[in-house]
C-alpha positions as CSV (number, residue, x, y, z in Angstrom):
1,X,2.0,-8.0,-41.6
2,X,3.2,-9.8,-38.3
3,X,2.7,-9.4,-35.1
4,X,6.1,-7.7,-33.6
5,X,5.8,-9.6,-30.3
6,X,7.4,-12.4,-32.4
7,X,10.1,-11.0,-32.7
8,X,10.5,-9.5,-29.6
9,X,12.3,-12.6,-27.7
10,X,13.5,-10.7,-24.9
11,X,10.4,-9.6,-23.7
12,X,8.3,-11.7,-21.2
13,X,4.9,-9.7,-22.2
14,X,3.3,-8.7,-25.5
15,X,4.7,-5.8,-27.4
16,X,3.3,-3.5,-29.8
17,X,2.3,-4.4,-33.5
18,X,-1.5,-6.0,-33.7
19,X,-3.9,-5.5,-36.1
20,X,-6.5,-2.9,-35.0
21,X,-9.8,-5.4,-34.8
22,X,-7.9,-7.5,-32.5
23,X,-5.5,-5.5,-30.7
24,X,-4.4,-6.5,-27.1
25,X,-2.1,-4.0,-26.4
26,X,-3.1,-0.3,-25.5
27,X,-0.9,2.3,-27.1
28,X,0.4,2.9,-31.1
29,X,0.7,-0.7,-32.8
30,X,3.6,-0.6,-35.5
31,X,2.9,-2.8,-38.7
32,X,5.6,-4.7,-40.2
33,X,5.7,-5.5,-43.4
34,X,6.4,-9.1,-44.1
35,X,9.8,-9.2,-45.9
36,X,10.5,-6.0,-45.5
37,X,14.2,-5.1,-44.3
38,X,12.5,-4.2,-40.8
39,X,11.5,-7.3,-40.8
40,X,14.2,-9.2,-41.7
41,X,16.5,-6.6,-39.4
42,X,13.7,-7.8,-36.5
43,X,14.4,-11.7,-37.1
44,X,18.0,-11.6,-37.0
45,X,17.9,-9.8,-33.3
46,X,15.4,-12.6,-32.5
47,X,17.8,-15.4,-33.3
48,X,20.6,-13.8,-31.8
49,X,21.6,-15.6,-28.6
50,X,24.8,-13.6,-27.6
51,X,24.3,-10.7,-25.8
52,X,27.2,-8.5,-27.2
53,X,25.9,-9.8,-30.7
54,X,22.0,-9.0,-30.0
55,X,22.8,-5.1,-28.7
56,X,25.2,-4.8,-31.7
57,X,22.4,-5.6,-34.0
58,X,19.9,-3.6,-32.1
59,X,22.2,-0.3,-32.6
60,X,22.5,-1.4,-36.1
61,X,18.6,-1.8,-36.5
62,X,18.3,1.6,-34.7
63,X,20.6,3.6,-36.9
64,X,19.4,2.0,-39.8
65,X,15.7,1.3,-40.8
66,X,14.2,2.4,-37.8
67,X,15.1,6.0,-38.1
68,X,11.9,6.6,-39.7
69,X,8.3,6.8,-39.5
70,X,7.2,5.1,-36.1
71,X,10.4,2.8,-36.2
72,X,11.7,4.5,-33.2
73,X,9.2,3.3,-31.2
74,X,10.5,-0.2,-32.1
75,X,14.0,0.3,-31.7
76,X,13.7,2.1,-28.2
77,X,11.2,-1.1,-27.2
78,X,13.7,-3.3,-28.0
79,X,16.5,-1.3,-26.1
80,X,14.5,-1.5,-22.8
81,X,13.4,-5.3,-23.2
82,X,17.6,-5.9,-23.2
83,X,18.5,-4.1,-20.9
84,X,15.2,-5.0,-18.5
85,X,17.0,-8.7,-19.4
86,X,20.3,-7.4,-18.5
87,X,19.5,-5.6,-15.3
88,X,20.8,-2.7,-16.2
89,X,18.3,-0.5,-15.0
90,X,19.7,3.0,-15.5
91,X,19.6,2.2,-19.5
92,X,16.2,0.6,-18.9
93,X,14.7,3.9,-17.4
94,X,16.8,5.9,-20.4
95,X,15.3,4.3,-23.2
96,X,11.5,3.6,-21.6
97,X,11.3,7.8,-21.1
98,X,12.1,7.9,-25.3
99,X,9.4,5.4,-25.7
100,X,7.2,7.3,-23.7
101,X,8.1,10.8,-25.2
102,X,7.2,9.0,-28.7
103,X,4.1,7.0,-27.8
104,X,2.5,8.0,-24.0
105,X,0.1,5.7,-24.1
106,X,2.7,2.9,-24.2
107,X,1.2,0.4,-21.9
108,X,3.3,-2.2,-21.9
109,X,5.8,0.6,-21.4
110,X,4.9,1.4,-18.4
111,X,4.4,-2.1,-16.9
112,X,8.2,-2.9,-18.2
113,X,9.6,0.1,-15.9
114,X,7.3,-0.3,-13.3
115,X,9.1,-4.1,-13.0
116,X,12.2,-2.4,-13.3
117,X,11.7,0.3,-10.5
118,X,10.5,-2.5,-8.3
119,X,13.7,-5.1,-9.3
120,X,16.1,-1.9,-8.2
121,X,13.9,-0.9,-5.4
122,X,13.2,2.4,-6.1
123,X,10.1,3.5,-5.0
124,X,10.2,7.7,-6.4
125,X,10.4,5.5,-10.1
126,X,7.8,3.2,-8.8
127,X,5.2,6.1,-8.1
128,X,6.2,7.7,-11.4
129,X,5.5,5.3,-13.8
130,X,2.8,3.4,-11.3
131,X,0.8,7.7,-12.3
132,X,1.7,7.0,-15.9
133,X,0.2,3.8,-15.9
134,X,-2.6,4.5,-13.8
135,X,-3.4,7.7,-16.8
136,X,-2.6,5.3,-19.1
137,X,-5.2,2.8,-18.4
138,X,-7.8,5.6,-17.6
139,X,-7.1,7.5,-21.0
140,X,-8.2,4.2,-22.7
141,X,-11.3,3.6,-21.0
142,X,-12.6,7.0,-21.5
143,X,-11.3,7.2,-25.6
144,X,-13.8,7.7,-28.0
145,X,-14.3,5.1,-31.3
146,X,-12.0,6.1,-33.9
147,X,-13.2,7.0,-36.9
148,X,-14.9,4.1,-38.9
149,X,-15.1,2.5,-36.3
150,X,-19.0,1.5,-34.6
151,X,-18.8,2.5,-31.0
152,X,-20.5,-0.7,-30.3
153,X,-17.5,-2.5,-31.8
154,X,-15.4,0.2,-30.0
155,X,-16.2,-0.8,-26.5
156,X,-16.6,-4.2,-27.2
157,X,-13.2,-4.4,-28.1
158,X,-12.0,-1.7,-25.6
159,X,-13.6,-4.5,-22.8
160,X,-11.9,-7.1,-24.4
161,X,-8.1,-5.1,-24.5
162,X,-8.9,-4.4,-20.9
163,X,-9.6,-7.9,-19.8
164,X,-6.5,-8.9,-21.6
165,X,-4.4,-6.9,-19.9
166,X,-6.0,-7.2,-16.1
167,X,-3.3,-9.6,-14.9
168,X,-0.7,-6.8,-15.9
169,X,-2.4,-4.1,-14.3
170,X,-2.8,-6.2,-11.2
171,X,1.0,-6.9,-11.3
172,X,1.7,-3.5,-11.6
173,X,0.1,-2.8,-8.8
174,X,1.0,-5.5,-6.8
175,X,4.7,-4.0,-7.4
176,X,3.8,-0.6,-6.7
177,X,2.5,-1.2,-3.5
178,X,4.7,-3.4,-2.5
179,X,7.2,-1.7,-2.9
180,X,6.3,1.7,-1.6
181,X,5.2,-0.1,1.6
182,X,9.2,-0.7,1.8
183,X,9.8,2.9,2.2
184,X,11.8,3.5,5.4
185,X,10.4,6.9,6.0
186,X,7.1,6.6,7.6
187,X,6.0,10.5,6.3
188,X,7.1,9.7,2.4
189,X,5.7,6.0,2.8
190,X,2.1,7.6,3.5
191,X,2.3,10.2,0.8
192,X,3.2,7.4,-1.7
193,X,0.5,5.2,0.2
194,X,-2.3,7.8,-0.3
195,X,-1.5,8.8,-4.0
196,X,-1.3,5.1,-4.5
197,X,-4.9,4.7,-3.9
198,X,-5.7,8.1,-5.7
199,X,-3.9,6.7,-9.0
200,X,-5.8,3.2,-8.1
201,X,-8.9,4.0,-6.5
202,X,-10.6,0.7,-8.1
203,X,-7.4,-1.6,-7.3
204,X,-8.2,-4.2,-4.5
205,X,-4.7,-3.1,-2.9
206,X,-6.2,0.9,-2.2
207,X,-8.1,0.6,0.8
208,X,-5.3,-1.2,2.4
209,X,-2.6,1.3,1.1
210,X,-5.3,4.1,2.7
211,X,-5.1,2.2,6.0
212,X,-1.2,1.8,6.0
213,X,-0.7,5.2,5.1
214,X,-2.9,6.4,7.8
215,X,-0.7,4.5,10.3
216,X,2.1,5.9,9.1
217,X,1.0,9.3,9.1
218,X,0.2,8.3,12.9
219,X,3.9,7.3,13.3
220,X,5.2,10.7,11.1
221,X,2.9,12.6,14.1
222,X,1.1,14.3,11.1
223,X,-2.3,13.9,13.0
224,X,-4.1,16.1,10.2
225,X,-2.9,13.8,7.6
226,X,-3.7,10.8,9.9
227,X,-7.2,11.9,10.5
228,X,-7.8,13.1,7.1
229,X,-7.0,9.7,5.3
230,X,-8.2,7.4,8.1
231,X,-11.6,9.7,8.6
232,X,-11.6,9.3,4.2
233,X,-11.2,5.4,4.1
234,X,-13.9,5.4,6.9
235,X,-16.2,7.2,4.9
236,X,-15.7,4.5,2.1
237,X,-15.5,1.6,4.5
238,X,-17.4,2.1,8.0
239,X,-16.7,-1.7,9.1
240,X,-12.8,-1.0,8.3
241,X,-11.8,-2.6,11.9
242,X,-7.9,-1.1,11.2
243,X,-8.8,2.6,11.2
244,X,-11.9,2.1,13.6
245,X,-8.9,1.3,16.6
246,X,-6.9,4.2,15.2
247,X,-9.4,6.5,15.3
248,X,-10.9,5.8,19.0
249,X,-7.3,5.4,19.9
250,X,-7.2,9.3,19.4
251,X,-10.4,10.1,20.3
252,X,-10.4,8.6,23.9
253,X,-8.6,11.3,25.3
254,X,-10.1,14.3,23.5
255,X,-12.9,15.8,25.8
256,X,-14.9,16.6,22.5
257,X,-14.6,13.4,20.9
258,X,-15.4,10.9,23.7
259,X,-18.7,10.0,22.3
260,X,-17.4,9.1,18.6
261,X,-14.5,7.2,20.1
262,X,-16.7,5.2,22.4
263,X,-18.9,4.7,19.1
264,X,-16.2,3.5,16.9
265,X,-15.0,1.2,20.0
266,X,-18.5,-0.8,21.1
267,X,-18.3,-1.1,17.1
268,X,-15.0,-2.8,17.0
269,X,-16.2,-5.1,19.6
270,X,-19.5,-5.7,17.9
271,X,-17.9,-6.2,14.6
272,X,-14.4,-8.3,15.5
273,X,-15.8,-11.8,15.6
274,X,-17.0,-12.3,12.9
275,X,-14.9,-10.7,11.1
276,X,-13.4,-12.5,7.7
277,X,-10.0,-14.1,8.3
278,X,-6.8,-12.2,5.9
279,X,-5.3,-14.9,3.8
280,X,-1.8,-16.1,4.9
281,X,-2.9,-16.6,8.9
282,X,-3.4,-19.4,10.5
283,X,-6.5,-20.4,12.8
284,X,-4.3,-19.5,16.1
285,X,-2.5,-16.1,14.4
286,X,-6.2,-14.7,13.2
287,X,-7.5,-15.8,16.9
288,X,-4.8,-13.8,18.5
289,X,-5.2,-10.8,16.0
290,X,-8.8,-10.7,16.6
291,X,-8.0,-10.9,20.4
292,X,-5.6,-8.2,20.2
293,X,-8.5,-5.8,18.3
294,X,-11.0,-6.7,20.7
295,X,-8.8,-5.6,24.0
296,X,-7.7,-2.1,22.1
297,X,-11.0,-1.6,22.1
298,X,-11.5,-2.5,25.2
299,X,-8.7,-0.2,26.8
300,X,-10.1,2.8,25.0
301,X,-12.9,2.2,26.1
302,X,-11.8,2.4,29.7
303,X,-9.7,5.6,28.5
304,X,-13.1,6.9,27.7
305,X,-14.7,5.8,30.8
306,X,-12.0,7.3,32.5
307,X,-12.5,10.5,31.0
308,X,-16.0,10.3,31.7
309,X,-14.8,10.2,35.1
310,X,-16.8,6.1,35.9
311,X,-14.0,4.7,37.4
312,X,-16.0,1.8,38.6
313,X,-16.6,1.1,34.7
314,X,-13.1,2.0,33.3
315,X,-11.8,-0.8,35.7
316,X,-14.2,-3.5,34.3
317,X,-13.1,-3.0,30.8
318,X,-9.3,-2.6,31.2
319,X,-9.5,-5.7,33.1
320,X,-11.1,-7.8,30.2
321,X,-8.7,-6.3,28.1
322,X,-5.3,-6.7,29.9
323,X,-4.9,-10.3,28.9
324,X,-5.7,-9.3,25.2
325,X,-2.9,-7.2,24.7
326,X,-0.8,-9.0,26.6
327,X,0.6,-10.5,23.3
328,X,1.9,-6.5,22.5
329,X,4.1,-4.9,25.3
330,X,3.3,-1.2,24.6
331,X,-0.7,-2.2,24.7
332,X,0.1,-4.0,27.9
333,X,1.9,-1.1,29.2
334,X,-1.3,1.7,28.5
335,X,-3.9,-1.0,29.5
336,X,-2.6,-1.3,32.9
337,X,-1.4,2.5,33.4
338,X,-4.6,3.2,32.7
339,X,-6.0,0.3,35.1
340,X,-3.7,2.0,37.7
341,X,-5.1,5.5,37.3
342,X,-8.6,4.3,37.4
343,X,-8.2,2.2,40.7
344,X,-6.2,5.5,41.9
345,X,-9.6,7.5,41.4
346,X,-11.5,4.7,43.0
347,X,-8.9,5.1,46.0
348,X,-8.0,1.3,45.9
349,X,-4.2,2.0,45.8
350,X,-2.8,-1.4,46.7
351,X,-4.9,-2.9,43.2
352,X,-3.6,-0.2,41.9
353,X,-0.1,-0.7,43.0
354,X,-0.2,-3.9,41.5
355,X,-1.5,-2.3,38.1
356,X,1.6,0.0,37.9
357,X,3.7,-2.7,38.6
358,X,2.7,-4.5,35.2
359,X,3.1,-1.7,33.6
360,X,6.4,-0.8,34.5
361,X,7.4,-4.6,33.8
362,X,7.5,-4.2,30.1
363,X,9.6,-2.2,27.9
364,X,7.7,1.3,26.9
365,X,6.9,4.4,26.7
366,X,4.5,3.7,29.9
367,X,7.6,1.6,32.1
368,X,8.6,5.2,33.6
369,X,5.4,7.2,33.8
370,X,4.5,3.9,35.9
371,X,7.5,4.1,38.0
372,X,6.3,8.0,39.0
373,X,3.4,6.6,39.7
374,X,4.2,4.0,42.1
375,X,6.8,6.3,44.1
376,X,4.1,8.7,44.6
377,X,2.2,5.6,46.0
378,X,4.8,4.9,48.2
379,X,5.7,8.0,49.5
380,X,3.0,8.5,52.3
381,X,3.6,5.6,53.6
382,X,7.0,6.4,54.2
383,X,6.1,9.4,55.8
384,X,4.0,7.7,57.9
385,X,6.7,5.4,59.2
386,X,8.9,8.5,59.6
387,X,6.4,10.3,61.5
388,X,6.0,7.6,64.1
């Protein structure tokens, strides 16, 4: 016998075929015999460098010897590793769901149309096979010796397979998530987000899909489902800075939630600086980002003051925010809306004046709701003038 990812020159990973004591691949190994016409059918794919020629023999090989026994599985692996080479995904997907229907444990399967979904940018394929890959890895982990076989030696060589084959699960979900993140709709993004990290839950990449699909439930206005994953993630992570800010953002406003929001805020501020710097940011970009954190904070906090009804307090902290979030208009605008209602209930209507007027500077949601404000500022004076 051979190993059959010798023969497989198409294919960037291993295959199948390995002899059981030292198998790296998870799902049904195929033995070849040396010599054999399999074998010698296998070779002459190998060698062939045309691509019309190499198909040709592969249809030959698949009518042929490998219509019997666990041949199949061969032929059909062959199949996708051309057409994976050829970009022709359609055929890829075609031929990787017969492989699966014969062997479903087909590891290496799954990773060669999870690259495929993620070269065509189809992220309903990626979530697919990213589930059969994900019950793929966890059916191995969980199998039982076979028989014969010591379950010492078992998990030994269960560890082994598993370390051998970390890289591809890591690129697997590397692709995954990246390219669900892609998805333009913000509700289907942060379904495929959130069962991401259900098919994942020990991949370094879950947490983070949790947090993005929180967001984007925010951005769907599916609070339930917003609150539901972010309050989850929190649960697992309660220094997560990301869904700390998107919770007290919500809370600050809710008369029953003002204490947890002013919780989760002091804790932001408490936690920010010393936070660990993401990779890919430089010194000045992770300064600003912290900055940024820190003033959200900050202006909920003064929403939460507000709402508490001190004023004099509110004021302090959307001041030390405002130049925070200056870097992010639609922060900007809330921070100093926020400013202007407080110095409104402190009756100190020319700061507040001035407050409105920053807000309505920038572009958002807050440039009109500050205009309002600063004609009903405006009007008794008028009628003042009028009067005399």
């Amino acid at each position: 016998m051979r190993r059959l990812s010798r023969v497989l020159g198409l294919s960037i990973f291993l295959f199948y075929g390995a002899f059981p004591l030292c198998a790296q691949q998870i799902g049904k190994y195929v033995p070849i015999q040396a010599g054999s016409e399999v074998d010698h059918a296998l070779n002459e794919i190998n060698a062939a460098t045309d691509p019309a020629q190499k198909i040709a023999l592969i249809d030959k090989f698949a009518a042929g010897p490998a219509a019997e026994g666990d041949f199949p599985i061969v032929a059909d692996g062959l199949y996708v590793d051309y057409y994976l080479a050829q970009k022709n995904y359609d055929k890829t997907f075609e031929y990787g769901d017969k492989l699966f229907a014969l062997d479903p444990d087909a590891f290496q399967n799954a990773l060669n149309m999870i690259r495929a979904a993620s070269e065509k940018g189809d992220p309903d394929r990626l979530m697919t096979y990213a589930e059969k890959a994900g019950g793929i890895w966890t059916r191995y982990k969980a199998s039982p010796a076979p028989a014969g076989t010591a379950e010492s030696a078992w998990a030994d060589q269960k560890a082994r397979t598993l370390d051998a084959n970390k890289d591809s699960m890591t690129y697997m979900q590397q692709a995954v998530f990246g390219g669900v993140y892609q998805a333009k709709d913000p509700a289907k993004c942060a379904a495929m987000l959130a069962k991401f990290a259900q098919i994942f839950p020990d991949s370094p990449y879950a947490n983070q899909a949790l947090g993005v699909a929180a967001t984007a439930y925010q951005q769907a206005q599916n609070v339930p489902k917003m609150l539901e994953v972010a309050n989850g993630l929190l649960a697992k992570d309660p220094n997560n800075l990301g869904m700390l800010l998107l919770l007290t953002d919500y809370y600050c406003d809710k008369p029953d939630q003002l204490a947890k929001a002013e919780t989760y805020a002091k804790k932001v501020i408490s936690l920010v600086d010393a936070a660990p710097k993401p990779e890919g940011l430089t010194d000045d970009q992770w300064a600003q980002q912290k900055g940024l954190q820190k003033g959200l904070a900050l202006s909920s906090l003064g929403q939460v003051n507000i709402e508490k009804k001190d004023n004099a307090q509110a004021v302090d902290n959307l001041k030390a925010a405002a130049p925070l979030v200056r870097v992010d208009d639609g922060s900007y605008a809330r921070n100093q809306y926020r400013l202007g209602f407080a110095l409104v209930n402190l009756k100190r209507n020319a700061e507040a004046k001035d407050a409105f007027t920053q807000a309505a500077s920038v572009n958002s949601p807050y440039k009109a709701l500050a205009q309002d404000k600063l004609k009903g500022l405006a009007a008794p004076a008028t009628a003042r003038k009028k009067a005399s």
